[in-house]
N, CA, C and O of each residue as an XYZ file, in Angstrom:
912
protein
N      15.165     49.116     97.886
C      16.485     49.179     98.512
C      17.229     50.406     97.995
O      16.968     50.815     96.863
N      18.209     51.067     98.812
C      18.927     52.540     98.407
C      19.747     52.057     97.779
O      20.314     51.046     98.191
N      20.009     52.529     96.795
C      21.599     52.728     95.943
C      22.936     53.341     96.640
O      22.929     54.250     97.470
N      24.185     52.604     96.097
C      25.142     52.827     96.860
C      25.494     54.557     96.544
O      26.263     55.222     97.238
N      24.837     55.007     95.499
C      24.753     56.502     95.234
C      23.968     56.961     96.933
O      24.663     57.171     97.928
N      22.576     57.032     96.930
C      21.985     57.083     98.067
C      22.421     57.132     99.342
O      21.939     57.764    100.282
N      23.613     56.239     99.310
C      23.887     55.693    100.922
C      24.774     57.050    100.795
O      24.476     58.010    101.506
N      25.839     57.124     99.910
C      26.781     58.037     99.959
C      26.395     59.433     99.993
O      27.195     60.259    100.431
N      25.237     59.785     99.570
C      24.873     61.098     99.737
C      24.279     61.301    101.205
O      24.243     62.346    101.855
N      23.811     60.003    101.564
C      23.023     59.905    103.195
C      24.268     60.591    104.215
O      24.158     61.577    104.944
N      25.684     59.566    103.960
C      26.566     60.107    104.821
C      27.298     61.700    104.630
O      27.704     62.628    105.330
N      27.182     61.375    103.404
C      28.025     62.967    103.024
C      27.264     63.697    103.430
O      27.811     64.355    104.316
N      25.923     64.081    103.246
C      25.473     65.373    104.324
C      25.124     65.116    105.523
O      24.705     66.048    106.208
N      25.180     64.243    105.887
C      25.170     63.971    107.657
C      27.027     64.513    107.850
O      27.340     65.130    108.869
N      27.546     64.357    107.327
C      28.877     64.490    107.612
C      28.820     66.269    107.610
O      28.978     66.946    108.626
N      28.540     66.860    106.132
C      28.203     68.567    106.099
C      27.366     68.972    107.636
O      27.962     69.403    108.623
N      26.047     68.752    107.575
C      25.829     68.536    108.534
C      25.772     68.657    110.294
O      25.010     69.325    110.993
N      27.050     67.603    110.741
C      27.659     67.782    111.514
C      29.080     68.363    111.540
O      29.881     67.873    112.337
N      29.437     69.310    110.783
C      30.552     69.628    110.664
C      32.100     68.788    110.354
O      33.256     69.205    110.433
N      31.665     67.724    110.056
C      32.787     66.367    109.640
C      33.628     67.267    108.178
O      32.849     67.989    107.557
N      34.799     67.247    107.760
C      35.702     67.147    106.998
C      35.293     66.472    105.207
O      35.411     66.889    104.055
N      34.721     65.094    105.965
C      34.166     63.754    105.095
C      33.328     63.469    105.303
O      32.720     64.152    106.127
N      32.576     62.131    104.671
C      31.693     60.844    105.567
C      32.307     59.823    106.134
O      31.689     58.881    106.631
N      34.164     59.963    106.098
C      35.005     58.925    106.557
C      34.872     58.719    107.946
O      35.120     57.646    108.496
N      34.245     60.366    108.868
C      34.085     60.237    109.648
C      33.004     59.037    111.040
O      33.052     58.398    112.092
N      32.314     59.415    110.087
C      31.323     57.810    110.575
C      31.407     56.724    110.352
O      30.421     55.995    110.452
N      32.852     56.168    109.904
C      33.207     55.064    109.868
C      34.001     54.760    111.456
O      33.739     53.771    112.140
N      35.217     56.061    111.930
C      35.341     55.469    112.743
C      34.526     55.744    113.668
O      34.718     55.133    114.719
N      33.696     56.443    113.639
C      32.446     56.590    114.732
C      31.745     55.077    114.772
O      31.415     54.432    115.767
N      31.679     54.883    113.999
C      30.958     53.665    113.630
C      31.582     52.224    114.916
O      31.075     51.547    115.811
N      33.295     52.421    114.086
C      34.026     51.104    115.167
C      34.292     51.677    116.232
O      34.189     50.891    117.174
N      34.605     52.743    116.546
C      34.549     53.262    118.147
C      33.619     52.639    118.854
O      33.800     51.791    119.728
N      32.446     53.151    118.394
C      30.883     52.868    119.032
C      30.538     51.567    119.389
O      29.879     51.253    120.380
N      31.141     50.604    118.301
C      30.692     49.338    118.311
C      32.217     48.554    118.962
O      32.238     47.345    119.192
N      33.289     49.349    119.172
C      34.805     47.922    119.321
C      35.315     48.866    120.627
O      35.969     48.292    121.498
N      35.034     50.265    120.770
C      35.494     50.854    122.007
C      37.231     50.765    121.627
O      38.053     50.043    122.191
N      37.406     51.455    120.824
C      39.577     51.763    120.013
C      39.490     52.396    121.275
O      39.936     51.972    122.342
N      38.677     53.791    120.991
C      39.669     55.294    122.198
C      38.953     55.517    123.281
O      37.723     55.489    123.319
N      39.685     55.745    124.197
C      39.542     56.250    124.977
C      39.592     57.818    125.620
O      40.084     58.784    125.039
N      38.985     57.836    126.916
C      39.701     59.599    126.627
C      40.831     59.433    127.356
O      41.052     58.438    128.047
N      41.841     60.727    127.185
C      42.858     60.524    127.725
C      43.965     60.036    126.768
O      45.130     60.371    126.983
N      43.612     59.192    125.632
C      44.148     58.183    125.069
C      45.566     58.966    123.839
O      45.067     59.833    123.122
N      46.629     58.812    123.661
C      47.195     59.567    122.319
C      47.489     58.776    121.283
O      48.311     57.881    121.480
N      46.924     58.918    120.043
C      46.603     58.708    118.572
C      46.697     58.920    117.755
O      46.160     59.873    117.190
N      47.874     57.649    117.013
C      48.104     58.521    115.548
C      47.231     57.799    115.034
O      46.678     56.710    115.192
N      47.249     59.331    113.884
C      46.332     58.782    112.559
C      47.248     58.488    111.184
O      47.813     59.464    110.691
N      47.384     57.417    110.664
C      48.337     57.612    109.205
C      47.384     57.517    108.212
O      46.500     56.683    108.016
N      47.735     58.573    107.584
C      47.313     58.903    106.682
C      45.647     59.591    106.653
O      44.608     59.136    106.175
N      45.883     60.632    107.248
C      45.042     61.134    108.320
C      43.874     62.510    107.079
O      42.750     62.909    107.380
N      44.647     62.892    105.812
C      43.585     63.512    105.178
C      42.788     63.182    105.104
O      42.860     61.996    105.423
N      41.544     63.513    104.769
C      41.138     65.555    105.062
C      41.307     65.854    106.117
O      41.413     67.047    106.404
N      41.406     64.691    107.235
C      41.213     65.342    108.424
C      39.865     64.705    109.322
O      39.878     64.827    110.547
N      39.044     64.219    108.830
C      37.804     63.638    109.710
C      38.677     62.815    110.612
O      39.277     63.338    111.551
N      38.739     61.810    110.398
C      39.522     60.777    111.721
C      39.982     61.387    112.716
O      39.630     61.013    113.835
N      41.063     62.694    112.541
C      41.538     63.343    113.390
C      40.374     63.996    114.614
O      40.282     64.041    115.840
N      39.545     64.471    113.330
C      37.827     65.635    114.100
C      37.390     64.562    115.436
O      37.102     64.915    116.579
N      37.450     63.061    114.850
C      36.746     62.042    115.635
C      37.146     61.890    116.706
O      36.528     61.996    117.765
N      38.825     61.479    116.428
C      39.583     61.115    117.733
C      39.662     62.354    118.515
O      39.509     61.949    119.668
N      39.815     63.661    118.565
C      40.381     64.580    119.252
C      38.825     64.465    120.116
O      38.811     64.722    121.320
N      37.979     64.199    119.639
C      36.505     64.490    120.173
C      36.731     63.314    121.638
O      36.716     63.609    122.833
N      36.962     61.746    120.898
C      36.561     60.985    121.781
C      38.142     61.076    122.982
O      37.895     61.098    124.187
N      39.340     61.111    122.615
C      40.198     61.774    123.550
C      40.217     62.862    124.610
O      40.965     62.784    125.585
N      39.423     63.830    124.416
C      39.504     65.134    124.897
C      40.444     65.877    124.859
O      41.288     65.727    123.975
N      40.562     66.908    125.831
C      41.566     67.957    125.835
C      43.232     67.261    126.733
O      44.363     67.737    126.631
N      42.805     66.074    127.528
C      43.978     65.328    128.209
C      44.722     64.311    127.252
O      45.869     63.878    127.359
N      43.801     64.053    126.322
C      44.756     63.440    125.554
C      45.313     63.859    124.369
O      45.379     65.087    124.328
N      45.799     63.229    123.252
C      46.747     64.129    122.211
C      46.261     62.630    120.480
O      46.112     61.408    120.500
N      46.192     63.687    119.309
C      46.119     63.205    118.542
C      47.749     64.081    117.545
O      48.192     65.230    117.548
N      48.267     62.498    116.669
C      48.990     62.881    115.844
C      48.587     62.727    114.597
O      48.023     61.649    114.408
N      48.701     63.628    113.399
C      47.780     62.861    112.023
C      49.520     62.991    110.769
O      50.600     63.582    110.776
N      49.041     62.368    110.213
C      50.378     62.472    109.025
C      49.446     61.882    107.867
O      48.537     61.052    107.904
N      50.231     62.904    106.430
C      49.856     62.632    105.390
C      50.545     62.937    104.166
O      51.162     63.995    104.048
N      50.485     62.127    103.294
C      51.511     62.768    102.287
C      50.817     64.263    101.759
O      51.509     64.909    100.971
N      49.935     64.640    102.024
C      48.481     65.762    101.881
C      48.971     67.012    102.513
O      49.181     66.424    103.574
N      49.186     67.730    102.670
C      48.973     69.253    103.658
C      47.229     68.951    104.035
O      46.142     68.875    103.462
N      47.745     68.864    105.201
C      45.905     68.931    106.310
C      46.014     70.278    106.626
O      46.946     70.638    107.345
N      45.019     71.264    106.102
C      44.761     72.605    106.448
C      43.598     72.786    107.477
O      42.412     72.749    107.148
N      44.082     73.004    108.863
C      43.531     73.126    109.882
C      43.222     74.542    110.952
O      43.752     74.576    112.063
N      42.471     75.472    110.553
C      42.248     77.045    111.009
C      42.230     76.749    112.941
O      41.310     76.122    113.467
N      42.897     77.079    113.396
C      42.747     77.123    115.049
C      42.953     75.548    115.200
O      42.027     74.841    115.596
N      43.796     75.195    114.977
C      44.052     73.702    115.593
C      43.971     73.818    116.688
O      44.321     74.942    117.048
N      43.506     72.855    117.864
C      43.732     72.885    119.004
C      45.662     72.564    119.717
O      46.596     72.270    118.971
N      45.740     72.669    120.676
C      47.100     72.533    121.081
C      47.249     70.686    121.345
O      48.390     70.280    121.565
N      46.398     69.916    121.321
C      46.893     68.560    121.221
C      46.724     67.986    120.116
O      46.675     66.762    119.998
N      46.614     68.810    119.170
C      46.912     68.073    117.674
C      47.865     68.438    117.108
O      48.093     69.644    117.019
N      48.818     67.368    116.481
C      49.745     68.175    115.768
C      49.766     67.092    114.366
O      49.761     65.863    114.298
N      49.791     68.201    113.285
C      50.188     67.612    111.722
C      51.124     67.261    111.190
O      52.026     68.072    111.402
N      51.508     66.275    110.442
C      52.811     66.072    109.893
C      52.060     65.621    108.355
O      51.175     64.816    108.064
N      52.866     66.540    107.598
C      53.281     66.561    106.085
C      54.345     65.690    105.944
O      55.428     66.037    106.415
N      54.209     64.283    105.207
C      55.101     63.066    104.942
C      54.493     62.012    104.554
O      53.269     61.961    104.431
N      55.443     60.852    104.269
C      55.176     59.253    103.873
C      55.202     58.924    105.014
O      56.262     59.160    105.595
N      54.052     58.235    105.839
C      53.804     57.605    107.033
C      54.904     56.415    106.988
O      55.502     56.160    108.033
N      55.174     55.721    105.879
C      56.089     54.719    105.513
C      57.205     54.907    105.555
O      57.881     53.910    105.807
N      57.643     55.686    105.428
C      59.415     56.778    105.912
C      59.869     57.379    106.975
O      61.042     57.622    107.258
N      58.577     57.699    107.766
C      58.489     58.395    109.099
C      59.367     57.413    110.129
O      59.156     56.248    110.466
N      60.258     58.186    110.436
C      61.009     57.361    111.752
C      59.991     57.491    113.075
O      59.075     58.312    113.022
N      60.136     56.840    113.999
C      59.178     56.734    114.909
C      59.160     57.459    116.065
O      58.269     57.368    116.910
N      60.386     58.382    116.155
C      61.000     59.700    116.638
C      60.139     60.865    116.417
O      59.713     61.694    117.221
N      59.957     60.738    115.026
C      59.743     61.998    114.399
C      57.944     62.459    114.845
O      57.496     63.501    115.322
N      57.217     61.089    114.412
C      56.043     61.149    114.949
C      55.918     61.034    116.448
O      55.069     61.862    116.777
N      56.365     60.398    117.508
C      56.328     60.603    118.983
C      56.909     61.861    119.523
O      57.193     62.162    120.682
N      57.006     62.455    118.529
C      58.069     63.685    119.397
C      56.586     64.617    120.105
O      55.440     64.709    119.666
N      57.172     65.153    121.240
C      56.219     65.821    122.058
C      55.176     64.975    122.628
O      54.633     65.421    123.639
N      54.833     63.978    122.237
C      53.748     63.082    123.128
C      54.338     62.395    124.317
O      55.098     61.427    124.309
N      53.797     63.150    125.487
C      54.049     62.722    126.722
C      53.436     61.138    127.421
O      52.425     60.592    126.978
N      54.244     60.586    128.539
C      53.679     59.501    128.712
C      53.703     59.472    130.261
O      54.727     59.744    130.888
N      52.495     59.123    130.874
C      52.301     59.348    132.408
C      52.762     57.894    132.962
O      53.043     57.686    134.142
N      52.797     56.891    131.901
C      52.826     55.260    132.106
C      54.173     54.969    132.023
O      54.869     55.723    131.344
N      54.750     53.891    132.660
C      56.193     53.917    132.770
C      56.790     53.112    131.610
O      55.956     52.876    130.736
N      57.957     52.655    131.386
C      58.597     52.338    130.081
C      58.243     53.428    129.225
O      57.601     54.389    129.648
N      58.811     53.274    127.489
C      59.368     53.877    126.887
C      57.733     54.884    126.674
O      56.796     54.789    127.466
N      57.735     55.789    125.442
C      56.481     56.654    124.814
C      55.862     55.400    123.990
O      56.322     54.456    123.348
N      54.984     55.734    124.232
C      54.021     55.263    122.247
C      52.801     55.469    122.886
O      52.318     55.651    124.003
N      52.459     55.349    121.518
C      50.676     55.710    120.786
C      49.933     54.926    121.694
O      50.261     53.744    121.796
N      48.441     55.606    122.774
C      47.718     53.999    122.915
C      46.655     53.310    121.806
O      45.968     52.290    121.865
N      46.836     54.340    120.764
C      46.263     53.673    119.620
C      46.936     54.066    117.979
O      47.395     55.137    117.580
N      46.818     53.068    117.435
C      47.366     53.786    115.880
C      46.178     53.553    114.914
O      45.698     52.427    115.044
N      45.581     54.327    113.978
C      44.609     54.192    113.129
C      45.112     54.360    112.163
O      46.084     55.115    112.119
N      44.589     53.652    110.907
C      45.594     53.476    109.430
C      44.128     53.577    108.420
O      43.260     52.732    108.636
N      43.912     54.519    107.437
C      43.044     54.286    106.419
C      43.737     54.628    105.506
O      43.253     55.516    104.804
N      44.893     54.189    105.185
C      45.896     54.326    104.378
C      45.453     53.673    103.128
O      44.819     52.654    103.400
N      45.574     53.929    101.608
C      45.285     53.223    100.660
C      45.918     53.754     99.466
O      45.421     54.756     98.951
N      46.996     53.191     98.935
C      48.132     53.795     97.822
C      46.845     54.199     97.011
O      45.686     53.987     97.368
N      47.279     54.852     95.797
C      46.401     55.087     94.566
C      46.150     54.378     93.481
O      46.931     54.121     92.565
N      44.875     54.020     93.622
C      43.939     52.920     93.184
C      44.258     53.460     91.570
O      44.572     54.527     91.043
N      43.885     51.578     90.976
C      44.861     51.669     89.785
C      43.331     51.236     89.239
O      43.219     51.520     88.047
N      42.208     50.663     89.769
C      40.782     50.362     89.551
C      41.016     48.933     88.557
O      40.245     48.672     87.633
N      42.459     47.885     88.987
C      42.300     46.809     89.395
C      42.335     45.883     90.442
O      43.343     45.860     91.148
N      41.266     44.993     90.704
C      40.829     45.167     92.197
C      42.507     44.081     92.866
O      42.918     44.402     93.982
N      43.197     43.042     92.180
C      43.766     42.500     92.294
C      45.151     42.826     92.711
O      45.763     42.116     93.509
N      45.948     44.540     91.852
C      46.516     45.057     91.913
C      46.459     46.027     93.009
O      47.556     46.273     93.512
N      45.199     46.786     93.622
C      45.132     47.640     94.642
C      44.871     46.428     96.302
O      45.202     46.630     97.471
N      44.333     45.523     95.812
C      44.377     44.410     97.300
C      46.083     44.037     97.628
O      46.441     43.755     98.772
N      46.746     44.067     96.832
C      47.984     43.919     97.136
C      49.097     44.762     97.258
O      50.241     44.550     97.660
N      48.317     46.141     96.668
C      48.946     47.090     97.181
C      48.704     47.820     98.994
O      49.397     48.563     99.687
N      47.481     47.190     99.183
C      47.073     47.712    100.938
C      48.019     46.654    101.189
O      49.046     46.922    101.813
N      47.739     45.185    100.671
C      48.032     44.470    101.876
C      49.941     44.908    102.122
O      50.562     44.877    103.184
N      50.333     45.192    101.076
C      51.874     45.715    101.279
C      51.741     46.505    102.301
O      52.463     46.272    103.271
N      50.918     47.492    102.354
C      50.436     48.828    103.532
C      50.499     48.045    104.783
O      51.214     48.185    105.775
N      49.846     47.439    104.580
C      48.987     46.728    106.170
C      50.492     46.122    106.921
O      50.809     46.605    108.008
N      51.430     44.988    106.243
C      52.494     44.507    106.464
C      53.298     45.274    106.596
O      54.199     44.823    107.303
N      53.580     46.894    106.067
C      54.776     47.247    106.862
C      53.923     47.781    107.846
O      54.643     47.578    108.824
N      52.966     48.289    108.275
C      52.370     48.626    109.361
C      52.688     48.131    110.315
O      53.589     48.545    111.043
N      51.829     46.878    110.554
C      52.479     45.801    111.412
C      53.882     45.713    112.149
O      54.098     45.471    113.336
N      54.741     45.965    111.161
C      56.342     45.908    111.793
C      56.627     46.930    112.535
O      57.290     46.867    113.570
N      56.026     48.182    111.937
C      56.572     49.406    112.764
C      55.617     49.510    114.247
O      55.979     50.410    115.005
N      54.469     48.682    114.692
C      53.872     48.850    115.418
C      54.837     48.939    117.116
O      54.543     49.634    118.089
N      55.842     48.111    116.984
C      56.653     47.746    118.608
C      57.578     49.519    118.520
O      57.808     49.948    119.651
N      57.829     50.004    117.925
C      58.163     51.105    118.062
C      57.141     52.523    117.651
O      57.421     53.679    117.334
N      55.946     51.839    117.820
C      54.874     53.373    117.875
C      54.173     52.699    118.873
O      54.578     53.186    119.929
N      53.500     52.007    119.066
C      52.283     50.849    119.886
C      52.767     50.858    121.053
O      53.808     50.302    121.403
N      51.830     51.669    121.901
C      52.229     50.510    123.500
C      51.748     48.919    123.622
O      50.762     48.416    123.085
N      52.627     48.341    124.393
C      51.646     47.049    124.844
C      50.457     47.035    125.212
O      50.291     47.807    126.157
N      49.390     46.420    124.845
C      48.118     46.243    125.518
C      47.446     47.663    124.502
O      46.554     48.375    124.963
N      47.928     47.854    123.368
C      47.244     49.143    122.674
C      46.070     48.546    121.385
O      45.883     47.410    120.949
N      45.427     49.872    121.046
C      44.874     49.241    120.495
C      45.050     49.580    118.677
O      45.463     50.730    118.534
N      44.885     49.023    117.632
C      44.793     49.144    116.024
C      43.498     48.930    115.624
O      42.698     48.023    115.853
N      43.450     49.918    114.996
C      42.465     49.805    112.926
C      42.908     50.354    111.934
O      43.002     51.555    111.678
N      43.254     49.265    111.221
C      43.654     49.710    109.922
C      42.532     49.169    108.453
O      41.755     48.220    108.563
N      42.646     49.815    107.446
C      42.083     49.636    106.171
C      42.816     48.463    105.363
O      44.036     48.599    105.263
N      42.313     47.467    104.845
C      42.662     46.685    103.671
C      41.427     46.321    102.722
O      40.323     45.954    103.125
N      41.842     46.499    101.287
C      41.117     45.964     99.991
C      40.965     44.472    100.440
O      42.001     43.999    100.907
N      39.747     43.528    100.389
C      39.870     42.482    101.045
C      40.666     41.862     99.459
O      40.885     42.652     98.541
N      41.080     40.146     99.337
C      41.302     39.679     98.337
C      42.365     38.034     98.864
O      42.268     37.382     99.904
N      43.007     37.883     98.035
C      43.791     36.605     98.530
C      44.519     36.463     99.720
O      44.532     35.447    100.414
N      45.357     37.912    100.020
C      46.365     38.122    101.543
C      45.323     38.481    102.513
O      45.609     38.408    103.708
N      43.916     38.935    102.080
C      43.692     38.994    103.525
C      43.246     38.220    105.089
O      43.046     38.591    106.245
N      43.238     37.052    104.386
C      43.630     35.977    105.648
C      44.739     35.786    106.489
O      44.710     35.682    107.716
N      45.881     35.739    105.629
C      47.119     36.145    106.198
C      47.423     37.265    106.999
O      47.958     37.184    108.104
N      47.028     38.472    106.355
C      47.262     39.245    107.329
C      46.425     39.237    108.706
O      46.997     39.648    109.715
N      45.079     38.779    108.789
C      44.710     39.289    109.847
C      45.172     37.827    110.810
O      45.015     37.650    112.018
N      45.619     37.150    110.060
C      45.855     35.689    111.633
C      47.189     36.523    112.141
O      47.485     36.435    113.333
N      48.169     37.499    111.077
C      49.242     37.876    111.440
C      49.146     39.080    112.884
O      49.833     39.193    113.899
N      47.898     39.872    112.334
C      47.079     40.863    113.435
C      46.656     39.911    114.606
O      46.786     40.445    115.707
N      46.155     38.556    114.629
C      45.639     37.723    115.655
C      46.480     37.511    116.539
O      46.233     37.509    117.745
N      48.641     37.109    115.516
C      49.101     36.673    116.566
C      49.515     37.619    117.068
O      49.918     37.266    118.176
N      49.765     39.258    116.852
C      50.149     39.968    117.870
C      49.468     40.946    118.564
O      50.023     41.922    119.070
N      47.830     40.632    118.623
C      46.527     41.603    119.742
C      45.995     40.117    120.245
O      45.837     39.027    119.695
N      45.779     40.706    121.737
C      44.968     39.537    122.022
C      43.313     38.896    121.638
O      42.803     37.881    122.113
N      42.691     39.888    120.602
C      41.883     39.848    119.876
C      42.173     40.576    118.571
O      43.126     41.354    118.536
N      41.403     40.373    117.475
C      41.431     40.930    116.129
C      40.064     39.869    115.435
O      39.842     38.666    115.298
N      39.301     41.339    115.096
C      38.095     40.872    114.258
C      38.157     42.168    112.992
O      38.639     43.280    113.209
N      37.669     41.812    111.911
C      37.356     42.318    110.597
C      35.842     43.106    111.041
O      34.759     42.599    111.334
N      36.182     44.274    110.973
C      34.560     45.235    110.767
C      34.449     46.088    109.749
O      35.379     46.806    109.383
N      32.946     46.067    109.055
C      32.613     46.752    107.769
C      31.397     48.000    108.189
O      30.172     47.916    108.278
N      32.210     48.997    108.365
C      31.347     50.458    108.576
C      29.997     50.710    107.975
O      30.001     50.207    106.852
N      28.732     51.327    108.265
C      27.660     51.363    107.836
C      28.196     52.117    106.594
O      28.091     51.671    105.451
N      28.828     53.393    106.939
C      29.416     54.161    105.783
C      30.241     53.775    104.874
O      30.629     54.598    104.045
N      30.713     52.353    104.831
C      31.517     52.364    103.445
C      29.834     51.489    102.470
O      28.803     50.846    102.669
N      30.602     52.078    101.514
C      29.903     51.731    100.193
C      29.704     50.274    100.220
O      30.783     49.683    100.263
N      28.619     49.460    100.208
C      27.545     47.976    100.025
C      28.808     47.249     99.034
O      29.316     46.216     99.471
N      29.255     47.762     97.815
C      30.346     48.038     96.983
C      31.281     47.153     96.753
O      31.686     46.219     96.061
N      31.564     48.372     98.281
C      33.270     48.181     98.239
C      33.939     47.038     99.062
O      33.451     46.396     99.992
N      35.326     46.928     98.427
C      35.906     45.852     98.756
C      36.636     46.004    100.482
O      37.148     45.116    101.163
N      36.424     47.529    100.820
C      37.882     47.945    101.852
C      37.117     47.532    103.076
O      35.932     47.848    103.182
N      37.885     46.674    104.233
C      37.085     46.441    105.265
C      38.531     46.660    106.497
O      39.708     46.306    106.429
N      37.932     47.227    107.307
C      38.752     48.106    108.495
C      38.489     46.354    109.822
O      37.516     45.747    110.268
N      40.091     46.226    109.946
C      40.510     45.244    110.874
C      40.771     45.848    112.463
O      41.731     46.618    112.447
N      40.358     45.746    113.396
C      40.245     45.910    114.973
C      41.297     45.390    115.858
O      40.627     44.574    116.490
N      42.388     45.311    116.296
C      42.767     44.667    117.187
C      42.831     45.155    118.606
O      42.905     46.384    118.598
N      42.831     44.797    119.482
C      43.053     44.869    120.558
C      43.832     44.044    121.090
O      44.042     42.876    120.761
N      44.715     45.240    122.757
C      45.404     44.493    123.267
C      46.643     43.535    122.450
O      46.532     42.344    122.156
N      48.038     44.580    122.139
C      48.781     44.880    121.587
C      50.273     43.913    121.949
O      51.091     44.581    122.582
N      50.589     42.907    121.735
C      51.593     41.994    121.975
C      52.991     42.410    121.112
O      53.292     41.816    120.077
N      53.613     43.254    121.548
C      55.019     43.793    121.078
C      55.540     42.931    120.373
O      55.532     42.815    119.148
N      56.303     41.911    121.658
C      57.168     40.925    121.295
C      56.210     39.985    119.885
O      56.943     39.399    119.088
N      54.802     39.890    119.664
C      54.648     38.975    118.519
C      54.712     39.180    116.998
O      54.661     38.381    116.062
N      54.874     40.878    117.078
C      54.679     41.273    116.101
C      55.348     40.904    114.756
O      56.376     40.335    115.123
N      55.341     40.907    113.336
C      55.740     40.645    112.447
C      57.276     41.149    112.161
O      57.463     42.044    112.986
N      58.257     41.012    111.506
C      59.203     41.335    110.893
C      58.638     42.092    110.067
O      57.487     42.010    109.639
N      59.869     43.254    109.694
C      59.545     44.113    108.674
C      59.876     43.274    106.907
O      61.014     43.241    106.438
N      59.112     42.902    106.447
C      59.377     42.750    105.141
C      60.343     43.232    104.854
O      60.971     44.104    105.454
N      60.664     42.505    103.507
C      61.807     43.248    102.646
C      61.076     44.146    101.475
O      60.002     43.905    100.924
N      61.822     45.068    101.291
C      61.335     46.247    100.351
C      61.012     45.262     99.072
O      61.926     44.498     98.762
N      59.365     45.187     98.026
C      59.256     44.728     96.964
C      60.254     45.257     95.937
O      60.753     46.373     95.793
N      60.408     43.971     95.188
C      60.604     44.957     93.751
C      60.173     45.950     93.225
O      60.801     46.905     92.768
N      58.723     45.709     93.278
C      57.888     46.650     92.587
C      57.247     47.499     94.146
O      56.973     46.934     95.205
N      57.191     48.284     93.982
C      56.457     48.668     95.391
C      54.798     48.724     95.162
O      54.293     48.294     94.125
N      54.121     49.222     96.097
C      52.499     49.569     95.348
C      52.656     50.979     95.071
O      53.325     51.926     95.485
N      51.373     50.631     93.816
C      51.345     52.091     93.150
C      51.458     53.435     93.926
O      50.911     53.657     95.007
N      52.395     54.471     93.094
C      52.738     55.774     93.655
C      51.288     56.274     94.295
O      50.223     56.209     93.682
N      51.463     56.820     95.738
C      50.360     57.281     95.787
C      49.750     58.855     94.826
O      50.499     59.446     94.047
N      48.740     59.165     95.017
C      48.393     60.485     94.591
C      48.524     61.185     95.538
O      49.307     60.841     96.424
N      47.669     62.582     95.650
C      48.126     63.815     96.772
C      47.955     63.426     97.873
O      48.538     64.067     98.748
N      46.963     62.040     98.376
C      46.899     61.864    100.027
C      46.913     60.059     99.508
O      47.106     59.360     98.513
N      46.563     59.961    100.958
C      46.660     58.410    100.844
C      45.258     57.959    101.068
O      44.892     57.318    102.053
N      44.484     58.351    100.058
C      43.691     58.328     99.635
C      42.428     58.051    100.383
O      41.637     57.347     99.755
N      42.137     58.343    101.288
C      40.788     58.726    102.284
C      39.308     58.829    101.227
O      38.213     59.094    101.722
């Protein structure tokens, strides 16, 4: 059997390779392939979008008609960006929902939003597993809230969580507002690891969660990105 060393070197130069950023990239290749998130045509933020693979992915499976947004607390250094990508340097968690929709056009009637939001967001791991599961799941929950003002109806989510005690909760919370939501584990993450990327589809505005109240403690400060 390969070592989780092995697997990781398998993806990392398949990623060199094919010109990928990361090996993060074949993760969402991975749930694309297998859950069908994007579409073409489709516009997509990414939070927390360093190095940049996710972005490489989506702009691919979107095309030139549709539009990707990426944000990171990171500077994403991008030579010849194309004209439907645009970067934002920031806390995805602070971002008013203005700031990221700005310029994304909408051919569909009612207000703008995303037809998809992707999250591999993950504060900076403290390498206790108890302390970083509850620091996503904080992630994951304000996510959730801000979704009725980025999300169209009927849109679709994947986001990242450390699995652990909340993650039942959160995903019945993902259940009650997509008309589906299943838990998928990428060939490319590490045999390992604890982080498993949640699917929803078909996007119920009105069910969505309340925004929490700000913790006492918040989760740990992130480091230079949100940790990809």
């Amino acid at each position: 059997m390969s070592s989780d060393r092995e697997v990781w070197d398998h993806w990392y130069r398949k990623a060199q390779a094919q010109g990928y950023r990361s090996r993060a990239a074949f993760k969402l290749t991975d749930i694309d392939d297998k859950r069908k998130v994007i579409r073409k045509g489709d516009r997509v933020l990414d939070a927390g979008c360093a190095p940049g693979s996710w972005c490489e992915v989506a702009l691919q499976r979107v095309g030139p008609e549709g539009a990707v947004v990426g944000i990171d607390l990171q500077t994403v250094e991008w030579r010849e960006a194309p004209p439907n990508l645009r970067l934002i340097e920031g806390d995805f968690l602070q971002a008013s929902a203005e700031s990221l929709l700005e310029g994304i056009e909408s051919r569909r009637r009612g207000p703008t939003r995303f037809d998809v939001v992707l999250s591999d967001m993950m504060a900076f791991t403290t390498g206790s597993q108890g302390t970083d599961h509850h620091a996503s799941a904080s992630i994951v929950e304000r996510l959730l809230a801000t979704l009725p003002a980025l999300l169209r109806e009927g849109g679709n989510l994947v986001y990242k969580i450390f699995e652990g005690e909340r993650s039942p909760e959160l995903l019945q919370k993902t259940r009650d507002c997509f008309e589906k939501a299943k838990p998928y584990k990428p060939a490319a993450s590490r045999g390992d690891s604890v982080e498993i990327f949640v699917v929803g589809h078909g996007f119920i505005p009105e069910a969505a969660p309340a925004m929490p109240p700000e913790p006492k403690r918040g989760p740990p400060a992130p480091g230079p990105g949100w940790g990809r």
